[in-house]
Z-matrix of the N, CA and C atoms (Angstrom, degrees):
N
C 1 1.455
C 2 1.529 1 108.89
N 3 1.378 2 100.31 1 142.35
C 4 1.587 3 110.48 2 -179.96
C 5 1.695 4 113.47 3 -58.13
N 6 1.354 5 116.38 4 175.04
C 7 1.634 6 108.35 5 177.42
C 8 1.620 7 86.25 6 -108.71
N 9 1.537 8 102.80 7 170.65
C 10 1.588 9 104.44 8 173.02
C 11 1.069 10 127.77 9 -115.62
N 12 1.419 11 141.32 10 147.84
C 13 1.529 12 124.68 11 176.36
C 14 1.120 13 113.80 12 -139.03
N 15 1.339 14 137.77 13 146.99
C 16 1.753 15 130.41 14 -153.83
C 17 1.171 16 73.88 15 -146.97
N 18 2.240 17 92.28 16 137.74
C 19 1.510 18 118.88 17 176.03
C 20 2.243 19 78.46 18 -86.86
N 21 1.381 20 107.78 19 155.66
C 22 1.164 21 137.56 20 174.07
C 23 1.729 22 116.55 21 -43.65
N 24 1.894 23 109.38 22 -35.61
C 25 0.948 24 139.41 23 158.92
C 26 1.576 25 122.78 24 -29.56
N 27 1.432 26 101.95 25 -49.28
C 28 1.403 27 106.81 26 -139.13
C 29 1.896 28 90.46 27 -96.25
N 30 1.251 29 109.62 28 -28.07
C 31 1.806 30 114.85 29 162.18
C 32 1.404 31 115.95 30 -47.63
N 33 1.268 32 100.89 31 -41.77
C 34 1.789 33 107.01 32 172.61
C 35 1.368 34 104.52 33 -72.68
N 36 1.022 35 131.08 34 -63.06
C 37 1.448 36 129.98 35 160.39
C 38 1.346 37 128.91 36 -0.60
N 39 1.057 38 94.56 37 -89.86
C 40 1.592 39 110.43 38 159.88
C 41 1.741 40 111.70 39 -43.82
N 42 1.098 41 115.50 40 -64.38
C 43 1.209 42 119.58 41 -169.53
C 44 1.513 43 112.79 42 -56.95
N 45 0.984 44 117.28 43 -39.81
C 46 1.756 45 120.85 44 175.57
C 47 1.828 46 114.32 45 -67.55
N 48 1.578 47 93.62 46 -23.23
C 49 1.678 48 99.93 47 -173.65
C 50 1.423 49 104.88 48 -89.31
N 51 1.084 50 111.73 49 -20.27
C 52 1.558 51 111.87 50 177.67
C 53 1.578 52 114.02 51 -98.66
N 54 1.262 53 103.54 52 -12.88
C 55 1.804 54 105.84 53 167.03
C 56 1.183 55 112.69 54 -68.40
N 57 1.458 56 116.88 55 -52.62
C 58 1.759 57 153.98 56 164.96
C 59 1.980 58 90.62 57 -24.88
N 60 1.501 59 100.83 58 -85.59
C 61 1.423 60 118.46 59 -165.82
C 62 1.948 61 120.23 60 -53.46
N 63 1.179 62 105.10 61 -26.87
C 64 1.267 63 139.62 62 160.82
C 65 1.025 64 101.02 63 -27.48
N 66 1.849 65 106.17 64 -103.96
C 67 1.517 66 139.40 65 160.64
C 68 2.212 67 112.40 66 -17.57
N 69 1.588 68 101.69 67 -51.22
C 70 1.152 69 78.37 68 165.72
C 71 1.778 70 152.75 69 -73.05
N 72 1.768 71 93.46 70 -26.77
C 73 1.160 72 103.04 71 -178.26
C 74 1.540 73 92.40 72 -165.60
N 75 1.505 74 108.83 73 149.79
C 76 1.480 75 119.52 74 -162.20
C 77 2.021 76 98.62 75 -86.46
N 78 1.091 77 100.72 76 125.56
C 79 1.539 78 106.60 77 -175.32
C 80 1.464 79 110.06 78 116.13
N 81 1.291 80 102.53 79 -51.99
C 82 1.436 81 106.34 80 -165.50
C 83 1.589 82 130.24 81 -60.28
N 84 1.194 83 102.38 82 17.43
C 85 1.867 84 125.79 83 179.66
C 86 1.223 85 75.43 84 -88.72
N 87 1.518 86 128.47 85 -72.45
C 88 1.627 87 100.68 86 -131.51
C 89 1.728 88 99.34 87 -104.88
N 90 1.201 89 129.11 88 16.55
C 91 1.663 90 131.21 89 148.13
C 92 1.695 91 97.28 90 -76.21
N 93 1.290 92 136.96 91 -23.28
C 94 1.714 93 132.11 92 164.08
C 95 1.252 94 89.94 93 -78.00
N 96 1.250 95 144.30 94 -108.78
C 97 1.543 96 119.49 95 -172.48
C 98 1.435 97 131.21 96 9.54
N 99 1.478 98 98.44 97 -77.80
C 100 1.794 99 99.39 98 168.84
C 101 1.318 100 125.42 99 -13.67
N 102 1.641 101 68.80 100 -76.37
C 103 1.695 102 80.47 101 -169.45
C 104 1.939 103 126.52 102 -74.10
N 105 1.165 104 86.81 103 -0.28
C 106 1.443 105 93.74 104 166.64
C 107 1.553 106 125.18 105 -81.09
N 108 1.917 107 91.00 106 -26.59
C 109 1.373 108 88.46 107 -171.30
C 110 1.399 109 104.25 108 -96.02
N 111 1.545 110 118.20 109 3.00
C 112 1.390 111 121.35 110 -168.54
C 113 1.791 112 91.58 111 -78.08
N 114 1.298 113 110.97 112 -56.01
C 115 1.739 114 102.07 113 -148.71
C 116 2.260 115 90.87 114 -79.22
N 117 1.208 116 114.67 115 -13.07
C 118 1.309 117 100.78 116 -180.00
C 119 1.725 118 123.66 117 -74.88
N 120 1.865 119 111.21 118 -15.34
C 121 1.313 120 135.28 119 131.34
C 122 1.343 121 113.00 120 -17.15
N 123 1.050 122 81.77 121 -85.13
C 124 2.210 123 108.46 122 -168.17
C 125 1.259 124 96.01 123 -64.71
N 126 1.436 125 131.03 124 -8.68
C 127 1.654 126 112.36 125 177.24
C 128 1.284 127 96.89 126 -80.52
N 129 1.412 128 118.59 127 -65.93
C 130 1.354 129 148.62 128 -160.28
C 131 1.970 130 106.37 129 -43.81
N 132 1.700 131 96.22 130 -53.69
C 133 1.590 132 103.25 131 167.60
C 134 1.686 133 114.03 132 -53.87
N 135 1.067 134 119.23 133 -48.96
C 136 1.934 135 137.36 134 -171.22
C 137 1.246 136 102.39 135 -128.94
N 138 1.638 137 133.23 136 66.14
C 139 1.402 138 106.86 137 155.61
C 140 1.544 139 131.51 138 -67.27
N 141 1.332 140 124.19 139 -17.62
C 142 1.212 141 138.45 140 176.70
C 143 1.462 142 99.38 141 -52.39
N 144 1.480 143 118.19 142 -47.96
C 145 1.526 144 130.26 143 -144.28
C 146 2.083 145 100.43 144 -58.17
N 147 1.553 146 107.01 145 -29.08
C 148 1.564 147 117.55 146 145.98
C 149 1.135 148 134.47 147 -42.03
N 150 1.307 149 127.00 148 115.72
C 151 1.659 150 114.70 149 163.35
C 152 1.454 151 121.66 150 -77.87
N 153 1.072 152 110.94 151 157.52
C 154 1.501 153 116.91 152 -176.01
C 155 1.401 154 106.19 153 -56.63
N 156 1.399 155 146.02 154 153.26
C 157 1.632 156 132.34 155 170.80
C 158 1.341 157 105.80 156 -124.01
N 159 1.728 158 131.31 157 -34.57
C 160 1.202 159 130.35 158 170.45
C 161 1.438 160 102.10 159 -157.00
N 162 1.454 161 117.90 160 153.07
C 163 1.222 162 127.62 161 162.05
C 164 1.602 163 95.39 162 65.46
N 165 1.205 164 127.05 163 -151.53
C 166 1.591 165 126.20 164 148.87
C 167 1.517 166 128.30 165 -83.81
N 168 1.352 167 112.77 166 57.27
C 169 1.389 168 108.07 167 -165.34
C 170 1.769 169 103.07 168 -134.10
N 171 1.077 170 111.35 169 140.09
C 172 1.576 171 108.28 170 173.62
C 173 1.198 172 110.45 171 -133.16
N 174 1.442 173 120.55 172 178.82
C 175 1.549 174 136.02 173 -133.23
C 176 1.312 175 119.13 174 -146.90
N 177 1.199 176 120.84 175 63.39
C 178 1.651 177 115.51 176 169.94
C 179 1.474 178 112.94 177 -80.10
N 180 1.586 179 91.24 178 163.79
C 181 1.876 180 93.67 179 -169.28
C 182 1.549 181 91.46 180 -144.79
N 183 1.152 182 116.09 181 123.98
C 184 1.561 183 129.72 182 174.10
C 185 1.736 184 106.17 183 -69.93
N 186 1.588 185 106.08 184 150.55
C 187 1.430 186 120.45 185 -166.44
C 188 1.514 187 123.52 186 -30.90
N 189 1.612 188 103.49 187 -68.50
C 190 1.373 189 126.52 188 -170.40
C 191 1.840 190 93.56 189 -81.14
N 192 1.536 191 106.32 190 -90.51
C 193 1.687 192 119.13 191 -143.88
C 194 1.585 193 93.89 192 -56.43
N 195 1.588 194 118.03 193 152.79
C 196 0.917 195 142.81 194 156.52
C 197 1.978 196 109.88 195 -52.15
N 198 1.181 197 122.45 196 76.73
C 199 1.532 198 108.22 197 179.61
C 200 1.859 199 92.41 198 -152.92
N 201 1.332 200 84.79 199 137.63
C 202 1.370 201 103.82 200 174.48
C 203 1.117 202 110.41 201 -95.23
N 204 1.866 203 131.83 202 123.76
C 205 1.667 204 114.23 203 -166.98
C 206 1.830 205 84.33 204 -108.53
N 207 1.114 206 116.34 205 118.31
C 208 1.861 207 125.03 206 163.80
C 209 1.343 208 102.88 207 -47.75
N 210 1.387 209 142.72 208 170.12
C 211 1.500 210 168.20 209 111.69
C 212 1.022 211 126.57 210 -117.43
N 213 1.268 212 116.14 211 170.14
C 214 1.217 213 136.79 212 165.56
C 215 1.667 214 123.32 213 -142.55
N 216 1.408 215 132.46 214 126.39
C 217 1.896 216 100.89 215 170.18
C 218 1.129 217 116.81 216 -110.55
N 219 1.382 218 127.55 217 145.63
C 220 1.156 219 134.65 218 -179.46
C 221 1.239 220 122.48 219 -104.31
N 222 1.651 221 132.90 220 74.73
C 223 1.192 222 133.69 221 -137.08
C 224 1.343 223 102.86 222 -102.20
N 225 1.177 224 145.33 223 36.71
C 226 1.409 225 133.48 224 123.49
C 227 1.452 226 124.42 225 -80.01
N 228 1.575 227 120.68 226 -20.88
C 229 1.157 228 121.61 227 166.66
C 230 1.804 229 125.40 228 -102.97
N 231 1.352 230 103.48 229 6.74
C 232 1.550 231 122.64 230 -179.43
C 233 1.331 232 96.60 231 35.20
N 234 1.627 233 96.60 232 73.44
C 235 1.342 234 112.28 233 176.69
C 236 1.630 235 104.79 234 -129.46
N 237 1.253 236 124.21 235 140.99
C 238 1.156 237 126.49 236 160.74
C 239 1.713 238 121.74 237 -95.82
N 240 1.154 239 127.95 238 144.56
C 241 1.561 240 107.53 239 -154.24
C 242 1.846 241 81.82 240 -127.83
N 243 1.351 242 135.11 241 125.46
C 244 1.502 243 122.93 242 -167.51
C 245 1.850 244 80.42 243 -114.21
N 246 1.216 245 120.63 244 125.85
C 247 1.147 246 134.62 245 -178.45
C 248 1.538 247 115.08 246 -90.47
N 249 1.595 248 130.40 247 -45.77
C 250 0.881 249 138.76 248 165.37
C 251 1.830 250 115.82 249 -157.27
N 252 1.720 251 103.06 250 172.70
C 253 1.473 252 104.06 251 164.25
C 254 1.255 253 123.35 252 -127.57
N 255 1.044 254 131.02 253 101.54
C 256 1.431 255 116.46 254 -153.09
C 257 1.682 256 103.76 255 -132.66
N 258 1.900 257 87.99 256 153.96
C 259 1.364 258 106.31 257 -169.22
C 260 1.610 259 104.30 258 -62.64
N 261 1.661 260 111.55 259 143.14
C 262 1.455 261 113.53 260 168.16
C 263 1.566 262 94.22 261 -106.44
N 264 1.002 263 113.89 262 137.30
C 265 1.653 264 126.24 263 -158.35
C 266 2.030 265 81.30 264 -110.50
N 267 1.356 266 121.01 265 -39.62
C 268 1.689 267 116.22 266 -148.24
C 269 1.934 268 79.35 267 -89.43
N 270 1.565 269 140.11 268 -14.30
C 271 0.992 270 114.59 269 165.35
C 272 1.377 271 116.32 270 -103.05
N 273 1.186 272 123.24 271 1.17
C 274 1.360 273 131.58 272 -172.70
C 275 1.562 274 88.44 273 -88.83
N 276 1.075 275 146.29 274 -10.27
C 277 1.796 276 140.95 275 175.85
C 278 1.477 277 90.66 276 -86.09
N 279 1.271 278 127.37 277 -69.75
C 280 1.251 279 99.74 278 168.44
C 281 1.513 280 162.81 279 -54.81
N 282 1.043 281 96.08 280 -32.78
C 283 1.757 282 130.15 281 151.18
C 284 1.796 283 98.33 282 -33.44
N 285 1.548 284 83.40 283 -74.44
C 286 2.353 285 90.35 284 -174.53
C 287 1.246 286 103.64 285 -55.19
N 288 1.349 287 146.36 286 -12.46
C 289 1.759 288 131.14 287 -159.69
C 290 1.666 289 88.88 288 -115.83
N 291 0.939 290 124.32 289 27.37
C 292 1.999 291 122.69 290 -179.23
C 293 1.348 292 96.99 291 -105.41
C-alpha cells in the first residue's frame, strides 16, 4: 500500500463538507467521512487504478456524495499526494432532482 500525504487544503475540505452535511441532517457528517475515508483506502491500495484527468493529477469520487478527491503519485517515494476534495456542483444538480 501506497503512503499518504495531504496538501493542508484538503482538512478544510473535509471540514467545511462535514459542517455543510451536519447542518443538513444529524449523522450525515460522519456517513461523508466514511465514505471519504472508504475510496482514499482504495486509492492508496490501486492508485494507478485512476486515470490521469489533467496535468498529472487524477480523480476519484466516493459512492454516494458529490466530491471529487484530487491526486497525484509520487512514485519514487510510493507516495500518494491527495491535493484536494472538492464539491462537484454539475453532479450535485443531479444528485438534488432524485
Amino acid at each position: 500500500m501506497y503512503q499518504a500525504k495531504y496538501f493542508d487544503e484538503v482538512a478544510a475540505d473535509i471540514l467545511e463538507a462535514k459542517k455543510w452535511y451536519k447542518q443538513q441532517q444529524d449523522g450525515l457528517e460522519e456517513r461523508f467521512a466514511t465514505a471519504i475515508e472508504e475510496i482514499i483506502l482504495k486509492i492508496l491500495k490501486m492508485p494507478t487504478a485512476y486515470g490521469i484527468r489533467y496535468k498529472n493529477i487524477r480523480i476519484a469520487h466516493p459512492k454516494i456524495f458529490p466530491y471529487n478527491i484530487h491526486f497525484y503519485i509520487d512514485e519514487p517515494t510510493e507516495t500518494v499526494v491527495f491535493t484536494g476534495i472538492i464539491f462537484n456542483k454539475k453532479y450535485n444538480a443531479l444528485y438534488l432532482k432524485r
